[in-house]
N, C-alpha and C positions, 0 to 999 in steps of 0.2 A: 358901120363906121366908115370913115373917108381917109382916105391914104394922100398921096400926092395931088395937086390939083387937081381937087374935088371928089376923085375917081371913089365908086362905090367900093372895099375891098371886102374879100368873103370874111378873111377872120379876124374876132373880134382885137381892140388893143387891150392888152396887156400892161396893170402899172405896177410900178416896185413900191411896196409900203416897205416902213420899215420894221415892223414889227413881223415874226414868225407865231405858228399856232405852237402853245406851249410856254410862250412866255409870260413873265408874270410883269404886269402893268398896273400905273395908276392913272383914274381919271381923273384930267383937270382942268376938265370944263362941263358945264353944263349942271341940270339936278341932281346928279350923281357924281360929284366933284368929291374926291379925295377917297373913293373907294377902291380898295385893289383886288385883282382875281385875276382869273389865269384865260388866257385864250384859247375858245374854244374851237373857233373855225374863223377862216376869214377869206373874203371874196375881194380877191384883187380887182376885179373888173371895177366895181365901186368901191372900191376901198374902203370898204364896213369892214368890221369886225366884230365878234359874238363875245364875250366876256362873262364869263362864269359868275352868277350873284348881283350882275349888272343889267341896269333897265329892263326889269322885268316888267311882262305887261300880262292882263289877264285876257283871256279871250271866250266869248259866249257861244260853244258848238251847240247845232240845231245836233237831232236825232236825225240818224239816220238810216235806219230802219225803224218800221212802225212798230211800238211796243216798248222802244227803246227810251230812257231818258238822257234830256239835253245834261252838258257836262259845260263847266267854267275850267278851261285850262291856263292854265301860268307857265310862261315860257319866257328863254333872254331875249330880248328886240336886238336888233345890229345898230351900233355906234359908228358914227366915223371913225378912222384908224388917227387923224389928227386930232383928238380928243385925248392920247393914249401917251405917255412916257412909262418907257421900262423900269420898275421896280426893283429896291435892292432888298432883296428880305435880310442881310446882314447887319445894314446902316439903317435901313427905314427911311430912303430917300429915295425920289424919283430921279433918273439922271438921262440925260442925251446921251447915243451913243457913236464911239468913234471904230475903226477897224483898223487892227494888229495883226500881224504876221507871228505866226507860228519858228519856231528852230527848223522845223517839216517845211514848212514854206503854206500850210495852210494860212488861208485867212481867216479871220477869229473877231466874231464883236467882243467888243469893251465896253464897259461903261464908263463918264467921262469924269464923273465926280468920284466915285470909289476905287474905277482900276478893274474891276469884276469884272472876269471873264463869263458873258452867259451863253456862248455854244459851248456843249458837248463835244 
């Protein structure tokens, strides 16, 4: 990656999605539009994210020892994180979310349409 004019820097950048692993999301875009599941991991550097039940793709392993037979495995593919709105399992509505301050003085996501606090 490049830093200030031009300059090579050793580590890598860092971007804030807005989504955390453990949230539950809908997709709404793409061929998997309007499915929800729970985040299973997500890689800030590209701002994928892996979704539990979503874009599953199959994949043809060779053997690899001799003797062995080849396997068809099924696994989640990574989605863009902007493909993703936070889900309300209460309402049944996908919402934006906003950030609220705690009586503690934590700060707290919200969601924008129900009010649902989804940190712990």
């Amino acid at each position: 990656m490049y830093g200030k004019k031009g300059k090579a820097t050793s580590e890598p950048q860092r971007y804030k999605m807005h989504v955390k692993t453990g949230d539950t999301v809908q997709i709404i875009t793409g061929k998997e539009k309007g499915k929800v599941g729970v985040i299973l991991k997500t890689d800030p550097k590209a701002s994928k994210i892996i979704v539990k039940g979503v874009n599953i793709i199959t994949k043809h392993v060779k053997p690899q020892q001799e003797g062995e037979s080849g396997k068809i495995v099924t696994f989640e593919a990574p989605i863009h994180s902007s493909n993703v709105m936070h889900y309300s399992e209460k309402e049944k509505i996908a919402s934006r979310v906003c950030y609220t301050f705690s009586e503690d003085g934590r700060k707290l996501r919200q969601l924008k349409k129900t009010g649902e606090i989804i940190d712990n």
